[in-house]
Backbone and ligand atoms as CSV (ligand in chain L), in Angstrom:
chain,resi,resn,atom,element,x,y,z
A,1,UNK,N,N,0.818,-1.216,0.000
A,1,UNK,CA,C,0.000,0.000,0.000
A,1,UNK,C,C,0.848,1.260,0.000
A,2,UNK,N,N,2.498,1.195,0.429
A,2,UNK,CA,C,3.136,2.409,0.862
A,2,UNK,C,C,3.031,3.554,-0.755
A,3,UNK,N,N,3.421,2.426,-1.634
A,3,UNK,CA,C,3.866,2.923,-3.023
A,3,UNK,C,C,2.616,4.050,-3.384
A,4,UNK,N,N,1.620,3.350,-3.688
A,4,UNK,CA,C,0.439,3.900,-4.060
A,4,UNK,C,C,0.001,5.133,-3.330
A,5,UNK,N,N,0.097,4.914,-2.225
A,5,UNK,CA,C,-0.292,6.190,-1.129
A,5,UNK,C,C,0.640,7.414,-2.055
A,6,UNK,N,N,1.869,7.159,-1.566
A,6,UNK,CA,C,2.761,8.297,-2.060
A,6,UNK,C,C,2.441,8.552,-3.342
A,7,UNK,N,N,2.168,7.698,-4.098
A,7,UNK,CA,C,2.312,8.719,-5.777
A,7,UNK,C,C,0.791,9.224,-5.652
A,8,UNK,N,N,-0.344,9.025,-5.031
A,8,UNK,CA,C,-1.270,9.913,-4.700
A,8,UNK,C,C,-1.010,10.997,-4.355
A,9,UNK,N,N,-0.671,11.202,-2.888
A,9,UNK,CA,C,0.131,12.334,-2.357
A,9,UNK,C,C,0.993,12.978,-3.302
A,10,UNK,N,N,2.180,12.593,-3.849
A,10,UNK,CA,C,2.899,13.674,-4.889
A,10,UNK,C,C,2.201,14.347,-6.079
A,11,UNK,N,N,0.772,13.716,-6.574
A,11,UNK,CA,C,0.084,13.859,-7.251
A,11,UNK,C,C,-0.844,14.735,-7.078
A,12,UNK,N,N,-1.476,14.690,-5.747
A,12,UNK,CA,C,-2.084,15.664,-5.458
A,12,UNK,C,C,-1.247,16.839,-4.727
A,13,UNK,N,N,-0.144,16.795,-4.622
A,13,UNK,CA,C,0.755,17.981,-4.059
A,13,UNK,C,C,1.233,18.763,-5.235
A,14,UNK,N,N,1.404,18.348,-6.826
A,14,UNK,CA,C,1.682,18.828,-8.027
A,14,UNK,C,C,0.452,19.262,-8.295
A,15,UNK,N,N,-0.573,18.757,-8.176
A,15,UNK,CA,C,-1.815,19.505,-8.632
A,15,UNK,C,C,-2.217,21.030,-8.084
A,16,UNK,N,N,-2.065,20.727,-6.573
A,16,UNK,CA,C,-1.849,22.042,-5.629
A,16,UNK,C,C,-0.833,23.057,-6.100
A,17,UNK,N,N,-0.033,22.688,-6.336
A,17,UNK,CA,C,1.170,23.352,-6.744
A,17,UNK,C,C,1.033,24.364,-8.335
A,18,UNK,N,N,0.642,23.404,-9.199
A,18,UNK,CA,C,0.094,23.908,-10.418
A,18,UNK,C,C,-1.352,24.792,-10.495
A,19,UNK,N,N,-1.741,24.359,-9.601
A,19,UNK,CA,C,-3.194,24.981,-9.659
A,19,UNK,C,C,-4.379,24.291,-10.634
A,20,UNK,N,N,-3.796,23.304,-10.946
A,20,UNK,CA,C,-4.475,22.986,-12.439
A,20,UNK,C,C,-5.376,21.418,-11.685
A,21,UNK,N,N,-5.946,21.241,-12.960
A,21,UNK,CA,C,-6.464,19.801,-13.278
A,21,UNK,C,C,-5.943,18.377,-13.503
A,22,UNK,N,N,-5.992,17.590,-13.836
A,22,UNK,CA,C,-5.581,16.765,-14.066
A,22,UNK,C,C,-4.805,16.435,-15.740
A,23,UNK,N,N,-5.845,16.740,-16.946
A,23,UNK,CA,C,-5.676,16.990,-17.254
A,23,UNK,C,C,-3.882,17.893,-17.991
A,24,UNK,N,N,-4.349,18.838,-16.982
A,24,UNK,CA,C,-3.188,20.075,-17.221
A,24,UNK,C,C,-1.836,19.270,-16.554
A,25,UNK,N,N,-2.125,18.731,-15.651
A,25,UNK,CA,C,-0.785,18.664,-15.286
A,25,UNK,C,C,-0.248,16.969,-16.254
A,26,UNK,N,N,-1.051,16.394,-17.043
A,26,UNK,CA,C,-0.543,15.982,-18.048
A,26,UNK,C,C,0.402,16.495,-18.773
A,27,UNK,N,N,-0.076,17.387,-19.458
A,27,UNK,CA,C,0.971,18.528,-20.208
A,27,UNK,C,C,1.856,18.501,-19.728
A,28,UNK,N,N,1.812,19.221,-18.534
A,28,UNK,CA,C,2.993,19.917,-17.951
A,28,UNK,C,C,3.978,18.401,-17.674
A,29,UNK,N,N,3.442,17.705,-17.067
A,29,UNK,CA,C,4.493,16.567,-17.133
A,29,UNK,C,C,4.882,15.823,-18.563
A,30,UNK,N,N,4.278,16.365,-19.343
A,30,UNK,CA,C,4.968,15.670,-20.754
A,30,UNK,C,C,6.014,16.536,-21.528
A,31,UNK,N,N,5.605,17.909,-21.003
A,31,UNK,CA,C,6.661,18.804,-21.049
A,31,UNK,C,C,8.158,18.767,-20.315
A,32,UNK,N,N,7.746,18.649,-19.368
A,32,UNK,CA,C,8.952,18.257,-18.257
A,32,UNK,C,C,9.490,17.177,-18.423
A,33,UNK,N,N,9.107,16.202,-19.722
A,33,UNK,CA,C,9.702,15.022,-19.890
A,33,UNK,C,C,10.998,14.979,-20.562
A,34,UNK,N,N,10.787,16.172,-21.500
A,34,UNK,CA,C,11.560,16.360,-22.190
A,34,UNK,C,C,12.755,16.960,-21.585
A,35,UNK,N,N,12.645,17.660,-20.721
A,35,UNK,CA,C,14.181,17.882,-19.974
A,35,UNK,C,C,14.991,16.683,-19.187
A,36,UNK,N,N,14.005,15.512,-19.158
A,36,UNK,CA,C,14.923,14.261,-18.383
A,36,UNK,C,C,16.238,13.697,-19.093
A,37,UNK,N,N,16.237,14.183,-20.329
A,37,UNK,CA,C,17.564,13.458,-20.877
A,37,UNK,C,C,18.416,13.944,-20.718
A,38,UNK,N,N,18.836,15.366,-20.090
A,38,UNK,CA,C,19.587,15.800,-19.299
A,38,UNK,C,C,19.361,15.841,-17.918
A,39,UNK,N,N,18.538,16.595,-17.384
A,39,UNK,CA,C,17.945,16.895,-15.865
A,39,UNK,C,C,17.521,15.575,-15.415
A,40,UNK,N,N,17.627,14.831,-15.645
A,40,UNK,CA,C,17.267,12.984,-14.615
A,40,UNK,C,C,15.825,13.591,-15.156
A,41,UNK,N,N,15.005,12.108,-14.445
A,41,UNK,CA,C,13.552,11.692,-14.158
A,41,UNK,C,C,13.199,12.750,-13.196
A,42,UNK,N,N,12.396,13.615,-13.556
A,42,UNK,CA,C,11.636,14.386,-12.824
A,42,UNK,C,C,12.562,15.786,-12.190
A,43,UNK,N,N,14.044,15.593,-12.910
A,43,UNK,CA,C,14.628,16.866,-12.353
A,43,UNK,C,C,15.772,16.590,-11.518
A,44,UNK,N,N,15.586,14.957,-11.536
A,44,UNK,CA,C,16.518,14.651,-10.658
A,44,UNK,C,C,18.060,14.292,-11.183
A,45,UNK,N,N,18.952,14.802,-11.431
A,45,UNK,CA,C,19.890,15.018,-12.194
A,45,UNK,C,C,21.227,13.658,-11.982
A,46,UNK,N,N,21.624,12.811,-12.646
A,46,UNK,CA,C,22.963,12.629,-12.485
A,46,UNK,C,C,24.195,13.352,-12.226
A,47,UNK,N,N,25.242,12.730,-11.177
A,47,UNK,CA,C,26.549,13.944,-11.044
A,47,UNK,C,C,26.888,14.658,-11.730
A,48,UNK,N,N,27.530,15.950,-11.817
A,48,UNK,CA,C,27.592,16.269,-12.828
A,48,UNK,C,C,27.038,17.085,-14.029
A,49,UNK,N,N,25.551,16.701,-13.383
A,49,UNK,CA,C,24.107,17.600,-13.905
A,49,UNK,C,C,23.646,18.491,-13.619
A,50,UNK,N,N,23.106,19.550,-13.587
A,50,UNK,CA,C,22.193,20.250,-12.311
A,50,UNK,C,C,20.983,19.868,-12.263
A,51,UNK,N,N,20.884,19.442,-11.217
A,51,UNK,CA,C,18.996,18.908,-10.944
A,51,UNK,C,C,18.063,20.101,-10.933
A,52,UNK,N,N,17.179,20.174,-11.303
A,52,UNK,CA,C,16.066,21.038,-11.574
A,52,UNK,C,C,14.982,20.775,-9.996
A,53,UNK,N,N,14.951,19.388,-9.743
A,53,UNK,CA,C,13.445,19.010,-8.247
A,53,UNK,C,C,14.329,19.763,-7.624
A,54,UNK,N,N,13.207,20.352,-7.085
A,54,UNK,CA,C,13.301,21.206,-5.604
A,54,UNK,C,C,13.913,22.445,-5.773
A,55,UNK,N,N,14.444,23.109,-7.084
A,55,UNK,CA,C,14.669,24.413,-7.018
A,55,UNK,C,C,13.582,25.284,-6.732
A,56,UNK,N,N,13.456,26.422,-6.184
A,56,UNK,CA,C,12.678,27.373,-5.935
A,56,UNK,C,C,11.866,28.046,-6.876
A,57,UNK,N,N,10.847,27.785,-7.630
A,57,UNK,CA,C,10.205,28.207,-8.600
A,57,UNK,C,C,10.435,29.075,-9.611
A,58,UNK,N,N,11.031,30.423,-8.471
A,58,UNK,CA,C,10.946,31.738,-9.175
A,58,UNK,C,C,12.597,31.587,-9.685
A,59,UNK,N,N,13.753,30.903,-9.093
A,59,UNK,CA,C,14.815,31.004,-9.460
A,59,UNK,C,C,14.887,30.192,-11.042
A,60,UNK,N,N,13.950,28.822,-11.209
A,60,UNK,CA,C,14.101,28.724,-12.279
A,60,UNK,C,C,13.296,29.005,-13.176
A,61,UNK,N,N,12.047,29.978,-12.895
A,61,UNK,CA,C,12.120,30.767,-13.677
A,61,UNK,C,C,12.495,31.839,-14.917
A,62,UNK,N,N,13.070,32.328,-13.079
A,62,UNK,CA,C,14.490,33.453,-14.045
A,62,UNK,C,C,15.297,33.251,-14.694
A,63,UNK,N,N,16.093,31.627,-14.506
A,63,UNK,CA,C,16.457,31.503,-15.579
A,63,UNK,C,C,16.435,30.699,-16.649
A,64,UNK,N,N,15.141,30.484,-16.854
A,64,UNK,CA,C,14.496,30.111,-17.663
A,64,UNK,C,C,14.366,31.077,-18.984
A,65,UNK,N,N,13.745,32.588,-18.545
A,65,UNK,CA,C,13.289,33.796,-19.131
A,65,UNK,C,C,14.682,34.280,-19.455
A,66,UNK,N,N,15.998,34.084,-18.946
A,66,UNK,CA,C,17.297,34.810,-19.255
A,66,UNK,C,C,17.703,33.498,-20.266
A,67,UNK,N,N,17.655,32.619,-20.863
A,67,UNK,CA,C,18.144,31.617,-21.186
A,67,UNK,C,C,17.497,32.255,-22.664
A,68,UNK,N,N,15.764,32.248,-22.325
A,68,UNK,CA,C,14.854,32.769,-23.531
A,68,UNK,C,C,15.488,34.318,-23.993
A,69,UNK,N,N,15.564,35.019,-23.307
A,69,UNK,CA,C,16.066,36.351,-23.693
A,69,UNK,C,C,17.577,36.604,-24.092
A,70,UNK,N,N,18.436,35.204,-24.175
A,70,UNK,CA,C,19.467,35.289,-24.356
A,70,UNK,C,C,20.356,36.087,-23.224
A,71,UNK,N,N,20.213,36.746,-22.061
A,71,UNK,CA,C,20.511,37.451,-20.875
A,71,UNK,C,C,21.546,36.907,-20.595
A,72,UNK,N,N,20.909,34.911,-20.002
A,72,UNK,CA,C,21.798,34.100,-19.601
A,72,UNK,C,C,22.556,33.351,-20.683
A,73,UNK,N,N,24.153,33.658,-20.819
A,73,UNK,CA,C,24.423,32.506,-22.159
A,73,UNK,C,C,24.223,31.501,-21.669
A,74,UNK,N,N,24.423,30.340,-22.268
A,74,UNK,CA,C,24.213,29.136,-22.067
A,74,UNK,C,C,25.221,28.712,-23.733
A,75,UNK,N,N,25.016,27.183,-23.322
A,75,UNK,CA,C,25.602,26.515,-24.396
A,75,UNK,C,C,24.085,25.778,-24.623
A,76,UNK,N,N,23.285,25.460,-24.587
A,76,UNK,CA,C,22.313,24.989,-25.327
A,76,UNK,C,C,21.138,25.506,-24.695
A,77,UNK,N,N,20.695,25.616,-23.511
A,77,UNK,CA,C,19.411,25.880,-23.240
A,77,UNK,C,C,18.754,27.375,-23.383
A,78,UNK,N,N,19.633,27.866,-23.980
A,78,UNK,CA,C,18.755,29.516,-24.846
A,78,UNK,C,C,18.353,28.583,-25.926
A,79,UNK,N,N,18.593,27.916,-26.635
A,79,UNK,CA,C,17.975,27.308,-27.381
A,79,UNK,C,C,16.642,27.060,-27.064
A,80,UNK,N,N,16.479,25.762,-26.382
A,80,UNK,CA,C,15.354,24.687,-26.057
A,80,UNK,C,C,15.029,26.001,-25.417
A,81,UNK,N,N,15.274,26.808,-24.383
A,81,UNK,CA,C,14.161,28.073,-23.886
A,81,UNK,C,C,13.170,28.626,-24.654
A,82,UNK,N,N,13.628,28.805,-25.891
A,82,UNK,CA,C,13.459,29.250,-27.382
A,82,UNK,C,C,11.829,28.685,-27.501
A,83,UNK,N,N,12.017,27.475,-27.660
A,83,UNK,CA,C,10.338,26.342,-27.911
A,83,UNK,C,C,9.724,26.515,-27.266
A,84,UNK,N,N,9.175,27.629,-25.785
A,84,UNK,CA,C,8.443,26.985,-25.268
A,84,UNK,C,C,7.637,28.550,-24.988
A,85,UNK,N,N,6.413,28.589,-25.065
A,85,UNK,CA,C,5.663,29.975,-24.198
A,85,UNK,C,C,6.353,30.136,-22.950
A,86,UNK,N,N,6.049,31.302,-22.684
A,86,UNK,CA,C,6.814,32.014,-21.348
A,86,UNK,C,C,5.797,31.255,-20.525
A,87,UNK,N,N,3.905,30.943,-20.606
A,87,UNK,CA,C,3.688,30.130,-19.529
A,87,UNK,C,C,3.872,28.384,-19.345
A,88,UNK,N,N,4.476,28.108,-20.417
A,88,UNK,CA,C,4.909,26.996,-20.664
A,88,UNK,C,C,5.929,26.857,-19.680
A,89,UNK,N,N,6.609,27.750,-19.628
A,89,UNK,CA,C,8.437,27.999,-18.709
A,89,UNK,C,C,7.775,28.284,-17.300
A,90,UNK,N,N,6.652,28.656,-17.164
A,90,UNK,CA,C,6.222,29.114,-15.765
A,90,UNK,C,C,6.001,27.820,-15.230
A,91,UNK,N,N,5.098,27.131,-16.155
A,91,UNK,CA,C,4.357,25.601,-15.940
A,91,UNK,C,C,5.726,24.555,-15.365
A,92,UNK,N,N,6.867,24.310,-16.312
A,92,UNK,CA,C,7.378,22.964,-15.852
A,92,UNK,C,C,8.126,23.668,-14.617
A,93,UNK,N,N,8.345,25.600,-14.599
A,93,UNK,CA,C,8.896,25.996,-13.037
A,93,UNK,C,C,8.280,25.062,-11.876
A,94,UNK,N,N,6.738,25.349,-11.702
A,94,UNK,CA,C,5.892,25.103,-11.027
A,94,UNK,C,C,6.559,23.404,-10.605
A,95,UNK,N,N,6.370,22.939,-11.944
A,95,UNK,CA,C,6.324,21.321,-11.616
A,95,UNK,C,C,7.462,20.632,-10.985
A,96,UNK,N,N,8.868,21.376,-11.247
A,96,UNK,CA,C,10.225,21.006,-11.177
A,96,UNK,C,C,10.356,21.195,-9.334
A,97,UNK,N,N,9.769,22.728,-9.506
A,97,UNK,CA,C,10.072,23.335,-7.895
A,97,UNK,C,C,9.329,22.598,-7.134
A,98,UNK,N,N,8.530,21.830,-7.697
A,98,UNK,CA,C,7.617,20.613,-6.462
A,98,UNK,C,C,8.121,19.240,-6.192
A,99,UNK,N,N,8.925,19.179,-6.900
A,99,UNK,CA,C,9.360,17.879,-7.043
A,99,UNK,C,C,10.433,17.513,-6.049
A,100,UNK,N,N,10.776,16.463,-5.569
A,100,UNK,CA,C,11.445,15.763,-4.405
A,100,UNK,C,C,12.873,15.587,-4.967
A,101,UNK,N,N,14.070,16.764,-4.431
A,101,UNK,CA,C,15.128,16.696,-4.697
A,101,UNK,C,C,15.853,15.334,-4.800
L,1,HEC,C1,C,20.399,18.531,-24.185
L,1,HEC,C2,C,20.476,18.609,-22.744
L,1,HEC,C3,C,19.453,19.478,-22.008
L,1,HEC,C4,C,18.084,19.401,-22.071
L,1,HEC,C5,C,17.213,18.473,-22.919
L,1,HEC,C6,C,17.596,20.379,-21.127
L,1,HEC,N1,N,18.634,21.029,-20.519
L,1,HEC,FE1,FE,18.489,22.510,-19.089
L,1,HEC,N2,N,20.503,22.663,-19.048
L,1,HEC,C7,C,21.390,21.982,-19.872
L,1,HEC,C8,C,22.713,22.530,-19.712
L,1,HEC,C9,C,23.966,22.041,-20.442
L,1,HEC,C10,C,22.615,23.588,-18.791
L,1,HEC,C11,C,23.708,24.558,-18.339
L,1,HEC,C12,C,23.517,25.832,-19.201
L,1,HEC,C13,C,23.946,25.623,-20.654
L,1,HEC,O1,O,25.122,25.494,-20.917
L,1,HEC,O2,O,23.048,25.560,-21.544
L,1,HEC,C14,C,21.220,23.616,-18.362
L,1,HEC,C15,C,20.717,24.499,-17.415
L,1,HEC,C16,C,19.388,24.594,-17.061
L,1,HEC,C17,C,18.846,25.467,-16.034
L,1,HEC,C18,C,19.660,26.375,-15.117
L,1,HEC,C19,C,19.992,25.551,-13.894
L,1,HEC,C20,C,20.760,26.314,-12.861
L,1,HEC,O3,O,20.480,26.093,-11.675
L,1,HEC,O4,O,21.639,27.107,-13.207
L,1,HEC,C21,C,17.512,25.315,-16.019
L,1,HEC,C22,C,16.497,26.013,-15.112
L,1,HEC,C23,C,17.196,24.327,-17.016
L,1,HEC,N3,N,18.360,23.909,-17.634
L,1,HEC,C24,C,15.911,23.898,-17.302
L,1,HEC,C25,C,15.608,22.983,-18.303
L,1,HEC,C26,C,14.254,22.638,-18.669
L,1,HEC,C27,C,12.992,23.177,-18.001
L,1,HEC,C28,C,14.340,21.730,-19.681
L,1,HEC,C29,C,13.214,21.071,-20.465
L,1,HEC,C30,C,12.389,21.992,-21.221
L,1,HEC,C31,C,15.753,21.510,-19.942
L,1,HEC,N4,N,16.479,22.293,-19.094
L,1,HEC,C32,C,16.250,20.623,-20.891
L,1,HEC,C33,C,21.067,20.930,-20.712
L,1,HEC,C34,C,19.800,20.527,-21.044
């Protein structure tokens, strides 16, 4: 029973978090999928990586929006910043900053 409980709970703690539906936070997690081939499963990064779970929303935000605005260089993620609506970048913030470092 432990398993199940918890992915309820994280499920309904991402929903809270997002504000959204069920639905929505489909998206947003299919969005956020796409950063796992760098950022680990859910943000959770290999050595070496920077993990995205559990950063503070607004920090990756910001640089999220400096990555998009070219502000922040980067070597690839002004790019991929590039693809996505600014509430798109708000959305996987939301989802990343909830997530269990
Ligand atoms: C191809 C590999 C790759 C993918 C895919 C990728 N990233 Fe990144 N990410 C990087 C690298 C490399 C950096 C370091 C900055 C740079 O050189 O681009 C980075 C840095 C970041 C940072 C800044 C972290 C910090 O604390 O300084 C954020 C936030 C971020 N990525 C979010 C995302 C999100 C959200 C996605 C999915 C839309 C994503 N990344 C997909 C490679 C990737």
């Amino acid at each position: 029973m432990r398993f199940p409980v918890r992915v309820l709970v994280t499920t309904a703690a991402s929903l809270l978090a997002i504000g959204a539906n069920a639905s929505d936070l489909a998206k947003v997690r299919s969005l956020a999928a796409s950063c796992a081939n760098c950022h680990g499963t859910n943000g959770v990064a290999q050595p070496g990586m920077v993990s995205l779970a559990g950063q503070p929303k607004d920090l990756l935000l910001s640089n999220l929006m400096d990555f998009k605005s070219g502000k922040r260089p980067a070597t690839i993620m002004h790019q991929l910043a590039k693809g996505y609506t600014d509430e798109q970048l708000a959305q996987m913030a939301t989802y990343f900053a909830s997530q269990k470092p």
